[in-house]
MIBATI-316055 format. One record per atom (N, C-alpha, C): atom name; x, y, z; residue in one letter. Coordinates in pm, 1 decimal. Example, Ala and Ser with C-alpha at 12.3 -4.5 7.8 and 13.67 -1.06 7.14 Angstrom:
REM MIBATI-316055
[N,[1319.0,-569.0,780.0],A],
[CA,[1230.0,-450.0,780.0],A],
[C,[1320.0,-330.0,780.0],A],
[N,[1285.0,-225.0,708.0],S],
[CA,[1367.0,-106.0,714.0],S],
[C,[1290.0,3.0,787.0],S],
***
This chain:
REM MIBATI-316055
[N,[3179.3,2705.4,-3526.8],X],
[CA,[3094.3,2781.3,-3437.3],X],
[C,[3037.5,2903.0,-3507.4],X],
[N,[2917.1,2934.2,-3448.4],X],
[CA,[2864.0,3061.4,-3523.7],X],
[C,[2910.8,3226.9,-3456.0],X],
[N,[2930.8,3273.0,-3566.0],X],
[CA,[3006.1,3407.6,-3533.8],X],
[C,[2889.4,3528.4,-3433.8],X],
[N,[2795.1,3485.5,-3404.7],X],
[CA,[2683.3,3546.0,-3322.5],X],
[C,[2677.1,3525.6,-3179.6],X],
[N,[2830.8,3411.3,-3139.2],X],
[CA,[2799.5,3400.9,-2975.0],X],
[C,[2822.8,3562.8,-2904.2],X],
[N,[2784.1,3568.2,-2792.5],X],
[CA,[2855.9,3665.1,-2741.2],X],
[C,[2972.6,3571.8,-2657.4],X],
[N,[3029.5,3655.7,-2514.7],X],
[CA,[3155.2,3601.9,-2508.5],X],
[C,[3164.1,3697.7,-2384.6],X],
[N,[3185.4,3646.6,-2326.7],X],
[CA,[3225.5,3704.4,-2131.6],X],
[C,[3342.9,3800.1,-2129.9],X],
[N,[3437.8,3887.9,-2174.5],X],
[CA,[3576.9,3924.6,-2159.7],X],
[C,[3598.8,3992.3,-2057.2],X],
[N,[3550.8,3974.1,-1962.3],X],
[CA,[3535.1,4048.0,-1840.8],X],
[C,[3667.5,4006.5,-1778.4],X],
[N,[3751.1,3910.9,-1768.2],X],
[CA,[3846.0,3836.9,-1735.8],X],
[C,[3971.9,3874.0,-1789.7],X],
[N,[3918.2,3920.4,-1884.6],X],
[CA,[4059.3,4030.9,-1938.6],X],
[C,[4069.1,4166.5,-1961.6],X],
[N,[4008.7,4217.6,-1889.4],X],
[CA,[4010.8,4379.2,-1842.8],X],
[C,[4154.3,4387.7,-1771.3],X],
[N,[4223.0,4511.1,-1815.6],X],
[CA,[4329.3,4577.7,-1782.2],X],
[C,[4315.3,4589.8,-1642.2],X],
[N,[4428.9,4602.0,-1541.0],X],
[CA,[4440.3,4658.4,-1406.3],X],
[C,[4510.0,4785.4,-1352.1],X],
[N,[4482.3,4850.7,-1348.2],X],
[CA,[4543.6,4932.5,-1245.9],X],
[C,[4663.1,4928.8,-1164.2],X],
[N,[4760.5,4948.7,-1179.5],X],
[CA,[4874.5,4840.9,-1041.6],X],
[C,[4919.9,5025.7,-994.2],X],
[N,[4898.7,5122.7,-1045.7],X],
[CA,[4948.9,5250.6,-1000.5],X],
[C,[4928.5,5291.4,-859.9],X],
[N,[4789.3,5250.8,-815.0],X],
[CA,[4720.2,5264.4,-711.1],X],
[C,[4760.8,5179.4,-594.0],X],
[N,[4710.1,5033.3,-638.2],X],
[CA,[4695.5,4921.2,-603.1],X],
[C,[4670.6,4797.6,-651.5],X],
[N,[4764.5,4743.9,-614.3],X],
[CA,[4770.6,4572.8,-700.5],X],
[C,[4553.5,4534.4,-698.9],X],
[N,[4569.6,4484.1,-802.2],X],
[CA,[4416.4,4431.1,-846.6],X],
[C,[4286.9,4514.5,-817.2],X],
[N,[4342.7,4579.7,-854.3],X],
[CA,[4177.9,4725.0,-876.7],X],
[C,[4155.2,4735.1,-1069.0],X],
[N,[4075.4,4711.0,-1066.7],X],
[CA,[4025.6,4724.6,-1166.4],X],
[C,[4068.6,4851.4,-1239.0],X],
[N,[4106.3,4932.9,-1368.8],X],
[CA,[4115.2,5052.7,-1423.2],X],
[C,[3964.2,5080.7,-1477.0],X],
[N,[3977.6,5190.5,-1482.2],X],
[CA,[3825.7,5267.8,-1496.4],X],
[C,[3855.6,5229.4,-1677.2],X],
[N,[3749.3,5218.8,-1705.3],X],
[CA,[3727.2,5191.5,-1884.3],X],
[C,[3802.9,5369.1,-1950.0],X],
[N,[3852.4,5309.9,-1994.7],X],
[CA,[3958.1,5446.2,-2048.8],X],
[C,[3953.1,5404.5,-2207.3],X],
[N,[4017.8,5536.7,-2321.5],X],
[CA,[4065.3,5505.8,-2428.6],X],
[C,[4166.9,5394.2,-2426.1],X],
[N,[4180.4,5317.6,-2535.7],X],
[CA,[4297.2,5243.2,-2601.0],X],
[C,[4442.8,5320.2,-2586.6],X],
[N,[4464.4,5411.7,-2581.5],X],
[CA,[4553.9,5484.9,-2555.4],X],
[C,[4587.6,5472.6,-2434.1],X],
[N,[4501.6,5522.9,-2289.0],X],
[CA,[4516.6,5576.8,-2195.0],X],
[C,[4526.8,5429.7,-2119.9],X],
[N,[4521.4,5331.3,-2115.4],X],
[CA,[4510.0,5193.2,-2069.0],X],
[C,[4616.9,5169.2,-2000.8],X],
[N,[4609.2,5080.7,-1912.3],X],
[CA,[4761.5,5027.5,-1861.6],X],
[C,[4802.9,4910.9,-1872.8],X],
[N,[4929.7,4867.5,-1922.8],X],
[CA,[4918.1,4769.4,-1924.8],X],
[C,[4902.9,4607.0,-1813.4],X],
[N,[4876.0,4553.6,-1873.7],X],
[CA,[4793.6,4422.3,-1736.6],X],
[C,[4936.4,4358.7,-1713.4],X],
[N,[4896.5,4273.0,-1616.6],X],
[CA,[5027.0,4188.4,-1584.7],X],
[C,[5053.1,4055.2,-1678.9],X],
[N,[5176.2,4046.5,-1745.1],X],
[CA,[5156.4,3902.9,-1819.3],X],
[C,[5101.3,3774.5,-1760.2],X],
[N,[4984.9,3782.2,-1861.8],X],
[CA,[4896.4,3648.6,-1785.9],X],
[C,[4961.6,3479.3,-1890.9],X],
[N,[4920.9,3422.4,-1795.6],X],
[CA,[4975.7,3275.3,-1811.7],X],
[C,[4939.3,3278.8,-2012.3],X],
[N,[4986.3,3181.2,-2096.2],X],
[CA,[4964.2,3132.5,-2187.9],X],
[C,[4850.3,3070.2,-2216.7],X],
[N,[4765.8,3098.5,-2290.0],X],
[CA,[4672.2,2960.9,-2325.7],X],
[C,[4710.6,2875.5,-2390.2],X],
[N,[4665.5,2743.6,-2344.4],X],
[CA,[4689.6,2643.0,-2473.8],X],
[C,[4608.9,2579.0,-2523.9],X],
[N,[4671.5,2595.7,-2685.1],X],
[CA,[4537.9,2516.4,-2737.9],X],
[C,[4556.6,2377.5,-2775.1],X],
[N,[4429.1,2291.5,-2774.7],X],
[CA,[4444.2,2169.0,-2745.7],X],
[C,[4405.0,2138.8,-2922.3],X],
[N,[4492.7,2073.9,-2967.2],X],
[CA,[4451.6,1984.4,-3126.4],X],
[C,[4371.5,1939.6,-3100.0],X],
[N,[4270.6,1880.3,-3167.1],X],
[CA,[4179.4,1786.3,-3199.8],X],
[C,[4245.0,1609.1,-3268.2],X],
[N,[4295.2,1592.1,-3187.0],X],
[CA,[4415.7,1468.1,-3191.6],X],
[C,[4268.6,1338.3,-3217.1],X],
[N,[4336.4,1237.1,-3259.3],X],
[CA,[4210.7,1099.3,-3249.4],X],
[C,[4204.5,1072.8,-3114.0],X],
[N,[4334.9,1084.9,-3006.3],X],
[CA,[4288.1,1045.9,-2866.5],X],
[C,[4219.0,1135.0,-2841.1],X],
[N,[4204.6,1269.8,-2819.0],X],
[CA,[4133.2,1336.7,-2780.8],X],
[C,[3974.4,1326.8,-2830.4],X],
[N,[3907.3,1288.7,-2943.3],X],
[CA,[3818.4,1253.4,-2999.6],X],
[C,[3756.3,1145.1,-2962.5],X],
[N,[3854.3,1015.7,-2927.7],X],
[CA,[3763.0,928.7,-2891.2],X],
[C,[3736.2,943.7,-2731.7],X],
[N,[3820.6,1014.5,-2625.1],X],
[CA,[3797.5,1061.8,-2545.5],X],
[C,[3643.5,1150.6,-2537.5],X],
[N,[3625.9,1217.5,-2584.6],X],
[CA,[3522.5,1298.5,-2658.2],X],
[C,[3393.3,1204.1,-2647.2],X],
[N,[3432.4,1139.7,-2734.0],X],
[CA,[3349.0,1035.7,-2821.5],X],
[C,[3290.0,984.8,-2689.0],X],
[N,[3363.8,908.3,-2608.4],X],
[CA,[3386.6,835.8,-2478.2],X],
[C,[3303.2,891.0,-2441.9],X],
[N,[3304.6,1013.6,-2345.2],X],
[CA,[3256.8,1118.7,-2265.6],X],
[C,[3110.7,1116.7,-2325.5],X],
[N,[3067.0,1145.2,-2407.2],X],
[CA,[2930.0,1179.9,-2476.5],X],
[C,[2864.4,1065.9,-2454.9],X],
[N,[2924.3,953.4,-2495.7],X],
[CA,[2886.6,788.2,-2447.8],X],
[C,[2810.3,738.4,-2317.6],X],
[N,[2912.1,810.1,-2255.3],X],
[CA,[2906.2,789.6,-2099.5],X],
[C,[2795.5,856.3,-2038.0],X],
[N,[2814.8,1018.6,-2071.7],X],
[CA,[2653.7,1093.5,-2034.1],X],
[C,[2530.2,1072.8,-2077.9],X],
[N,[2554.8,1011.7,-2184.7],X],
[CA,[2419.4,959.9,-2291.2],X],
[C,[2345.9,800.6,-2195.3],X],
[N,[2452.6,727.6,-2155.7],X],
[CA,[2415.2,612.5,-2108.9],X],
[C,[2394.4,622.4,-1947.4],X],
[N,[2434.8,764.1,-1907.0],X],
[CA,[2398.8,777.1,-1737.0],X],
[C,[2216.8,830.6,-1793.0],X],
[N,[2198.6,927.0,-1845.9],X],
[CA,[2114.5,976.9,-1890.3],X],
[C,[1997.0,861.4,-1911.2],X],
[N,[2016.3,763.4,-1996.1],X],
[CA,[1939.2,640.2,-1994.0],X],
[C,[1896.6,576.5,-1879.9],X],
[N,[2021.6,555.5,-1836.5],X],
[CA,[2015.4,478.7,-1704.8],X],
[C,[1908.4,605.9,-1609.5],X],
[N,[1925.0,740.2,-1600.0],X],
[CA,[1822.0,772.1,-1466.9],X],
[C,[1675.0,737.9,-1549.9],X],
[N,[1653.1,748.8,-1720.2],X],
[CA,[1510.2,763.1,-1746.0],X],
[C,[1460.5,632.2,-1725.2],X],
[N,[1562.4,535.0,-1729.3],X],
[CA,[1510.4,375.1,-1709.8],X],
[C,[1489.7,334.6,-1543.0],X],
[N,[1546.0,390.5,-1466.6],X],
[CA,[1516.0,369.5,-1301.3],X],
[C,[1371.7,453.7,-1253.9],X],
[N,[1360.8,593.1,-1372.1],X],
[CA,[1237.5,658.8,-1318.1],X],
[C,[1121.3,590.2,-1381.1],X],
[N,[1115.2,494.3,-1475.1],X],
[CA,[1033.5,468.1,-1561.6],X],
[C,[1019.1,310.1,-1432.5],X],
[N,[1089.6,275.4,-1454.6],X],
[CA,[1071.9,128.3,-1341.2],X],
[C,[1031.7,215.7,-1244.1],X],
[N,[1031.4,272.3,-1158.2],X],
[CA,[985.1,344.1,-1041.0],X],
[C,[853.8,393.9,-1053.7],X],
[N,[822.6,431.2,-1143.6],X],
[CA,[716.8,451.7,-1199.6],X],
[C,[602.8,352.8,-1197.9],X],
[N,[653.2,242.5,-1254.0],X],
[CA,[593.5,139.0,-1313.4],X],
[C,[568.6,21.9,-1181.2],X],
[N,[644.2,60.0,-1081.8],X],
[CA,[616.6,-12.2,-924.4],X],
[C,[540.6,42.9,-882.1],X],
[N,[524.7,148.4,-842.8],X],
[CA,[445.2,234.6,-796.2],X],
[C,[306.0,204.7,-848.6],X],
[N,[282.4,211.3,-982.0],X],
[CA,[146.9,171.0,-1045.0],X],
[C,[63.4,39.5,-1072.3],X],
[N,[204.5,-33.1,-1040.6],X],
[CA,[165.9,-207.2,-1063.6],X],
[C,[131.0,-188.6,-904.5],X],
[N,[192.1,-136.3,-772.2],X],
[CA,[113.6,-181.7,-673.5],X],
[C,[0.6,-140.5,-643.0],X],
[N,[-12.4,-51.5,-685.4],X],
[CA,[-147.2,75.9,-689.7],X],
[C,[-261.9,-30.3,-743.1],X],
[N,[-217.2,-102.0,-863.8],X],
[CA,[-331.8,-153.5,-915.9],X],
[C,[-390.2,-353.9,-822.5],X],
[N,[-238.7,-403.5,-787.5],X],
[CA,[-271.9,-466.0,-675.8],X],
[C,[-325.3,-470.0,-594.8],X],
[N,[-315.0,-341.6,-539.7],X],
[CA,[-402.7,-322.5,-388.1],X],
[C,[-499.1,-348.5,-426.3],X],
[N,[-598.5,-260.7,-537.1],X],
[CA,[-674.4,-246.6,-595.7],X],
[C,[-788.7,-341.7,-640.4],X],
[N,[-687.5,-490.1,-662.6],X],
[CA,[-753.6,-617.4,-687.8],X],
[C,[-751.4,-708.3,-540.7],X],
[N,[-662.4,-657.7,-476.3],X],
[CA,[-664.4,-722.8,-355.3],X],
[C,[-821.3,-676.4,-288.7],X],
[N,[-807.0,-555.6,-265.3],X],
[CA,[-907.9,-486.2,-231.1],X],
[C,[-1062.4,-557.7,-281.5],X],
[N,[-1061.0,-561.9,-447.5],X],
[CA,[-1187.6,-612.1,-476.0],X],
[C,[-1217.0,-731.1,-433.4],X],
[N,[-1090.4,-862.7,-426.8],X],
[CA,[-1119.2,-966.7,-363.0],X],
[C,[-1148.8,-1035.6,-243.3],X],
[N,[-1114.8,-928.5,-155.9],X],
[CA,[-1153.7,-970.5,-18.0],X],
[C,[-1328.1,-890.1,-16.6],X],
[N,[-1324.1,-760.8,-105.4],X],
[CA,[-1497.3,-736.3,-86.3],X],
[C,[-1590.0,-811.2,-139.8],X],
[N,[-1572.0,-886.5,-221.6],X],
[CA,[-1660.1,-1044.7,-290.7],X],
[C,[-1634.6,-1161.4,-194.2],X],
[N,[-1509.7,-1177.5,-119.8],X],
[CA,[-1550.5,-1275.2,-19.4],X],
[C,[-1624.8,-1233.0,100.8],X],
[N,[-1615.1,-1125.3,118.4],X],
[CA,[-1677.6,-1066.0,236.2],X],
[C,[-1856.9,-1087.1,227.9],X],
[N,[-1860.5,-1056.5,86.5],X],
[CA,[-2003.5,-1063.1,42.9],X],
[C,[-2022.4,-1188.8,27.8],X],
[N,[-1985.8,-1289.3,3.1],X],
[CA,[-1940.9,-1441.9,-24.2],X],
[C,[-2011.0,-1474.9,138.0],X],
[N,[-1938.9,-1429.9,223.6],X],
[CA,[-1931.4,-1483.4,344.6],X],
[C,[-2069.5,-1415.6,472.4],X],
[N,[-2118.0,-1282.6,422.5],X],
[CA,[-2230.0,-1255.6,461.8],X],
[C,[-2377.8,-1322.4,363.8],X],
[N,[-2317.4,-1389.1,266.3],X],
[CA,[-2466.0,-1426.8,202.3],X],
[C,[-2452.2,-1569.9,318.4],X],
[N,[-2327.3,-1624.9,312.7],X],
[CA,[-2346.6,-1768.8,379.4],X],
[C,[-2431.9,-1779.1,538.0],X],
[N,[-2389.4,-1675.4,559.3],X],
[CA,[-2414.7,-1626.6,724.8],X],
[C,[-2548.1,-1556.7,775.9],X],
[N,[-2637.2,-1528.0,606.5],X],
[CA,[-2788.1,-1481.3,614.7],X],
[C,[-2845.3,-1641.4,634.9],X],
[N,[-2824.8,-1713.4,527.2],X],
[CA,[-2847.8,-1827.5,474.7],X],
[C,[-2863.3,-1951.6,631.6],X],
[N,[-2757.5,-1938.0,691.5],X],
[CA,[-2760.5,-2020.0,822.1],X],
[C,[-2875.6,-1947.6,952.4],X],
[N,[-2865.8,-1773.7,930.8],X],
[CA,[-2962.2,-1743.4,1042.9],X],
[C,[-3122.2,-1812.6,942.4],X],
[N,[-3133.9,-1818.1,835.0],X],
[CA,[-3297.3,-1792.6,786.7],X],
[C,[-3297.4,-1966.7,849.6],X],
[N,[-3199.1,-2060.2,805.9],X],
[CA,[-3230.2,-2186.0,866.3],X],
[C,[-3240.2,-2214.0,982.7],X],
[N,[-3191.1,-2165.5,1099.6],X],
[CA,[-3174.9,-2123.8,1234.0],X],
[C,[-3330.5,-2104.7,1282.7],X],
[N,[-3353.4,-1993.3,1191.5],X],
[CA,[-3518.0,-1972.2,1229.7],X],
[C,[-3612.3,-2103.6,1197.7],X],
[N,[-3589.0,-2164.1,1055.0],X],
[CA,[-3684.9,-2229.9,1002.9],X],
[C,[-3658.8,-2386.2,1104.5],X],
[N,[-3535.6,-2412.3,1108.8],X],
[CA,[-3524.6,-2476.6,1226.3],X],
[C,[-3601.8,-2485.2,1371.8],X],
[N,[-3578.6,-2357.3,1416.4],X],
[CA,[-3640.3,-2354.4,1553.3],X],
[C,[-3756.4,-2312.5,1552.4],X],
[N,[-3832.8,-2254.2,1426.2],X],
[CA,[-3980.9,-2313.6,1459.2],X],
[C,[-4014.7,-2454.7,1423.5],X],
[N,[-3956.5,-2521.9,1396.9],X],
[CA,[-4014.1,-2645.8,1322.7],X],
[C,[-4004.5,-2729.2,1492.3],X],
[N,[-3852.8,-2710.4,1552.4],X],
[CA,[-3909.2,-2775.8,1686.7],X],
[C,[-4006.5,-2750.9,1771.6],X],
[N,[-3993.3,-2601.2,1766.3],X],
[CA,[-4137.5,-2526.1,1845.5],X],
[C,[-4262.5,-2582.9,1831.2],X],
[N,[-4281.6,-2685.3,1723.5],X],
[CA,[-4399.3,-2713.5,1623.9],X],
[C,[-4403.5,-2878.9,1721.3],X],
[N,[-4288.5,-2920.3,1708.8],X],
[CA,[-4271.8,-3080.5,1727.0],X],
[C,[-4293.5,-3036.9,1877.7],X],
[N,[-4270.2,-2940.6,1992.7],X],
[CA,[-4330.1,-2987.0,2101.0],X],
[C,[-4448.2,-2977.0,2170.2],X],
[N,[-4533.6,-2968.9,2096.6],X],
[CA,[-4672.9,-2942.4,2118.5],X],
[C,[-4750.5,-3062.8,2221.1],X],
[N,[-4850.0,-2972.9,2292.3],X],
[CA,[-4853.5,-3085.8,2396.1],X],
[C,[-4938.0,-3245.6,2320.7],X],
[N,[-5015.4,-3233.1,2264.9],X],
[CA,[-5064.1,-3349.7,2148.9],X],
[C,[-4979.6,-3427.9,2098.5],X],
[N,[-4879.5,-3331.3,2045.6],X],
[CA,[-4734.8,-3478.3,1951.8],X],
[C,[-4689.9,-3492.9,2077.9],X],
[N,[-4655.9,-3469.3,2167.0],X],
[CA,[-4589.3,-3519.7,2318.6],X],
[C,[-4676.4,-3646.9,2331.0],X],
[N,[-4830.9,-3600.0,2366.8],X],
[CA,[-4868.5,-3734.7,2382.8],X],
[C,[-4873.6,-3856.6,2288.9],X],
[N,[-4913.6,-3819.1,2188.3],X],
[CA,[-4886.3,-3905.1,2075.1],X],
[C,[-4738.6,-4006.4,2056.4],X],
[N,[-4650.8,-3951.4,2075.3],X],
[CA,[-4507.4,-3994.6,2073.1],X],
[C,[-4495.4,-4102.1,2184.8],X],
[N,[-4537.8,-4021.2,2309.1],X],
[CA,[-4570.6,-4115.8,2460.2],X],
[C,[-4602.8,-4272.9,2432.4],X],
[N,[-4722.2,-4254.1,2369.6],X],
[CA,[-4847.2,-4370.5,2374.0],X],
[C,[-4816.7,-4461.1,2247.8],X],
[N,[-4712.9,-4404.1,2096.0],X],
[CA,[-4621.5,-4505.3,2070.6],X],
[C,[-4490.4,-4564.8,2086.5],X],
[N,[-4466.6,-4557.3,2215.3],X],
[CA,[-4362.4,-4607.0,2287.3],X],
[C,[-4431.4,-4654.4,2442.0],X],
[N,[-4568.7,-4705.1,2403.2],X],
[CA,[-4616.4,-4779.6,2536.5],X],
[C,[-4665.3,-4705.3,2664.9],X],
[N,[-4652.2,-4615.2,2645.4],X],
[CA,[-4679.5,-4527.6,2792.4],X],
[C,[-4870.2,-4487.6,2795.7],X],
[N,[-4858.1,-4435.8,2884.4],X],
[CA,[-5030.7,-4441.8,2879.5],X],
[C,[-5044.4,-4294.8,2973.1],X],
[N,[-5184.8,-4218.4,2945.5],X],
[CA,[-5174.0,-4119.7,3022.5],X],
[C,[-5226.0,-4141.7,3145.6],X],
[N,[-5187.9,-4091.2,3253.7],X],
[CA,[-5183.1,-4101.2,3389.6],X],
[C,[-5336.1,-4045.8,3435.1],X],
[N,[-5424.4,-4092.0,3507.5],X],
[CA,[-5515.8,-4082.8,3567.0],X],
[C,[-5507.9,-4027.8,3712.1],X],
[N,[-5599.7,-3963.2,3772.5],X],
[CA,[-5607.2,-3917.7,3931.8],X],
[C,[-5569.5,-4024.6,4003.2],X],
[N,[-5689.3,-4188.4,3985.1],X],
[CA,[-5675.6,-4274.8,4066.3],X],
[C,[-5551.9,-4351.5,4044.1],X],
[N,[-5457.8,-4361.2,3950.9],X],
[CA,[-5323.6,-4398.4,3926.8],X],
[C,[-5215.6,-4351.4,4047.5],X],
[N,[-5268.1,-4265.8,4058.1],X],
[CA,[-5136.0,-4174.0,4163.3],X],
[C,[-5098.0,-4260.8,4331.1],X],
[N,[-4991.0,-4276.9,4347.3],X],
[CA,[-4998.4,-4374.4,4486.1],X],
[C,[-4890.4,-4220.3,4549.2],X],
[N,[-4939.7,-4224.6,4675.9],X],
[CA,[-4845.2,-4115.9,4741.6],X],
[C,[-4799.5,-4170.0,4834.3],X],
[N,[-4626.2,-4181.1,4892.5],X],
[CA,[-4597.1,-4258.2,4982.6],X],
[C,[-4561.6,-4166.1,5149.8],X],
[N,[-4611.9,-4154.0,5219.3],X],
[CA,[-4585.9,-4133.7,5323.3],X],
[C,[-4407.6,-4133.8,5392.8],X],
[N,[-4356.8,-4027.4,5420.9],X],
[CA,[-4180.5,-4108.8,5456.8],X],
[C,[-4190.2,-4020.7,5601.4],X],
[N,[-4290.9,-3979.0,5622.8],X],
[CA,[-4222.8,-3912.8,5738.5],X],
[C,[-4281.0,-4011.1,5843.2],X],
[N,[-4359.1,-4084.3,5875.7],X],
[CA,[-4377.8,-4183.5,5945.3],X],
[C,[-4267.7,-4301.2,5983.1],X],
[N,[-4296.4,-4384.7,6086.0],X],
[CA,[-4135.1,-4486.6,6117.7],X],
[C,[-4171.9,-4622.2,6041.4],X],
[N,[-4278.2,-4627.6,6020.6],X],
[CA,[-4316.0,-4682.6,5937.7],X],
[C,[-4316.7,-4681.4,5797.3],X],
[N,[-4199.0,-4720.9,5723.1],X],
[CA,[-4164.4,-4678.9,5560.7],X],
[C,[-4239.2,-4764.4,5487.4],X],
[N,[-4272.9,-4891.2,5526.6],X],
[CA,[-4356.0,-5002.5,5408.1],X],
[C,[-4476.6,-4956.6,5407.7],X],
[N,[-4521.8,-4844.3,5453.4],X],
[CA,[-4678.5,-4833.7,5471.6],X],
[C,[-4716.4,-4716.6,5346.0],X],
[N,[-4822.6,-4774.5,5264.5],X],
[CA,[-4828.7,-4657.5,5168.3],X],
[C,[-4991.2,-4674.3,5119.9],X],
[N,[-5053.6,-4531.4,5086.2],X],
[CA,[-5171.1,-4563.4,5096.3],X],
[C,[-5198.6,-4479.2,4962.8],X],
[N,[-5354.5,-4465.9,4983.0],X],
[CA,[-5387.9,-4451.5,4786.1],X],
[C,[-5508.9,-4323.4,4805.1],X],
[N,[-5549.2,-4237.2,4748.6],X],
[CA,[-5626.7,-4132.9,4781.9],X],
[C,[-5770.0,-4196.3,4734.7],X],
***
């Protein structure tokens, strides 16, 4: 370790017990100090091989949790953007069928029209007759007309203008 850490010793400041158990003593000379209460032992721990690969272990372990969150944020990530870009194509594909499906739907009104003038055309009173007169029919004359009388008691009786 480098001889430049600093170092907390706040924890081992002298006490006071003259006064009152655990009051702090005012910062005094080396001389004038009191002494503290015997505090527990430290112990120091060897640097044993179990303790090392313990060590070893430990560093292992945080290193591979550490992986593990950058690999769940990176997949999380990577869902997030793969659906983003789905929608995205979803999106474009239903607006090309949409357009798909309004060209089809111009396409049927322009025939719609071209359609229904073309019958408008076919019922003209001329092709009516024309059509008539090749299928035998003939056009009807004034003196053709027979009108039958029904309100009379007499029903066989029918006369001609």
């Amino acid at each position: 370790m480098s001889e430049n850490v600093l170092r907390d010793l706040s924890m081992f400041e002298t006490y006071d017990t003259s006064t009152s158990p655990r009051k702090y003593a005012p910062s005094a000379s080396p001389s004038k100090r009191v002494q503290s209460p015997p505090a527990r032992k430290l112990r120091v721990l060897e640097d044993t091989p179990k303790t090392k690969r313990e060590r070893l272990a430990l560093k292992e372990f945080e290193s591979l949790l550490s992986t593990l969150k950058i690999l769940a944020v990176a997949v999380a990530c990577i869902v997030i953007v793969g659906s983003l870009v789905f929608q995205r194509v979803t999106v474009n594909d239903l607006g090309r069928e949409i357009t798909r499906i309004e060209t089809k739907l111009n396409e049927a009104k322009s025939e719609n029209v071209r359609l229904s003038l073309k019958l408008e055309s076919l019922k003209t009173p001329k092709l009516v007759g024309d059509f008539a007169q090749s299928k035998g029919m003939i056009q009807r004359d004034e003196y053709t007309i027979t009108y039958f009388d029904l309100s009379t008691k007499d029903v066989g009786h029918a006369f001609s203008e």
